[in-house]
C-alpha positions in Angstrom: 47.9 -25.5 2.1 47.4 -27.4 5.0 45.0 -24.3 6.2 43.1 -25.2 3.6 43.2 -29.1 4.2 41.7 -28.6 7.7 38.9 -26.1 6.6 37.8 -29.0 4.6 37.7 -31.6 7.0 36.3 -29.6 9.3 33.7 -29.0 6.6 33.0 -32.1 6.0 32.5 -33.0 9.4 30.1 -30.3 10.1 28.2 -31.0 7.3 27.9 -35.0 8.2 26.6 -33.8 11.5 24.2 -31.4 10.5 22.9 -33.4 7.4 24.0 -36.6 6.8 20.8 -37.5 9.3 20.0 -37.1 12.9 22.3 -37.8 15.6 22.1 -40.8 18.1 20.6 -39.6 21.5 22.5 -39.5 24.4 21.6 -40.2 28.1 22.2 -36.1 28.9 22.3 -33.2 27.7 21.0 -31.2 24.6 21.5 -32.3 20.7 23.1 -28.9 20.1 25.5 -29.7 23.2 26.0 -33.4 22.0 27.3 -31.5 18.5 29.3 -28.5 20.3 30.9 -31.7 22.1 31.9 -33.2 18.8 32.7 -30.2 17.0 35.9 -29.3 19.6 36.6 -33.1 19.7 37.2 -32.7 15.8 39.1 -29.4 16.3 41.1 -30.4 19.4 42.4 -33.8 16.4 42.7 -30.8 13.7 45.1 -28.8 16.2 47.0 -31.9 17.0 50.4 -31.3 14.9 52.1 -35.0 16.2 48.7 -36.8 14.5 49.2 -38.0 10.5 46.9 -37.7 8.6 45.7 -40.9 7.8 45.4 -41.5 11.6 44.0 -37.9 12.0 41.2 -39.0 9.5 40.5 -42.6 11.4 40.1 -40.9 14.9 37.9 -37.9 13.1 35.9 -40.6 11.1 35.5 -42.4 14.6 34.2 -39.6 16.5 31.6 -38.0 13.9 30.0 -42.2 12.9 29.6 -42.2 17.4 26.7 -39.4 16.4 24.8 -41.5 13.8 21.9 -43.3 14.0 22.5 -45.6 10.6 18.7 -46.5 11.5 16.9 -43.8 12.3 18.4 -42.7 9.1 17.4 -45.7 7.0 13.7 -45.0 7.9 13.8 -41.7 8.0 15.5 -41.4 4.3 12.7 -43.7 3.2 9.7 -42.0 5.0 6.0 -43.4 3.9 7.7 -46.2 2.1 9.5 -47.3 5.3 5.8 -49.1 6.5 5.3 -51.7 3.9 8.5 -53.2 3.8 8.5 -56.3 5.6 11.4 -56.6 8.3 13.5 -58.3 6.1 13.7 -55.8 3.9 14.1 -53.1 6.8 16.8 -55.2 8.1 18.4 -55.5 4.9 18.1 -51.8 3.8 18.9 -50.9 7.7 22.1 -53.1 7.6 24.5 -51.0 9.5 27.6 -52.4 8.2 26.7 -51.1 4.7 25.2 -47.9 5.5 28.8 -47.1 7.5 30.8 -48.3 4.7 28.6 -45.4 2.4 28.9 -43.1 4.8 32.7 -43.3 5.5 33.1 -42.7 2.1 31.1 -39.9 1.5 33.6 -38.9 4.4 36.8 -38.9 2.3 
């Protein structure tokens, strides 16, 4: 059972990654790289026997949301009809708080 529990997070992880949205850039290195990098940082957690598993979950959720771009995403999800929004609406719909929230619990 607890195979099984890890195959899904790990899943779900992956999946967030690959296409939740596109990752945040980092100063170095490659995207793939960036998501090898986060892929064994979510493993090495998985392996960890000591970790519970509400704590395993808050340090996985942690690692995978360091990759977003919440607003990159936000315009991105909205292509052509990002332009005539004025910036209050783009802040409002790019509000980072609530897209994290949405995420997170697409997450669980």
């Amino acid at each position: 059972m607890q195979s099984w529990s890890r195959q899904v997070i790990v899943s779900v992880a992956l999946g967030s990654l690959l296409l939740a949205g596109p990752l945040r850039w980092a100063e170095a290195g490659e995207p793939q790289e960036k998501i090898k990098v986060t892929v064994d940082e979510v493993v090495a957690i998985l392996a960890n026997h000591t970790l519970q598993p509400p704590e395993r979950r808050t340090k996985i959720r942690q690692i995978v949301l360091q990759r977003f771009s919440f607003d990159e995403m936000a315009q991105r999800s909205l292509a052509q009809h990002w332009r005539p929004l004025t910036p209050p609406q783009q802040q409002e719909i790019g509000d980072i708080k609530m897209r994290k929230e949405k995420t997170i619990k697409k997450m669980r």
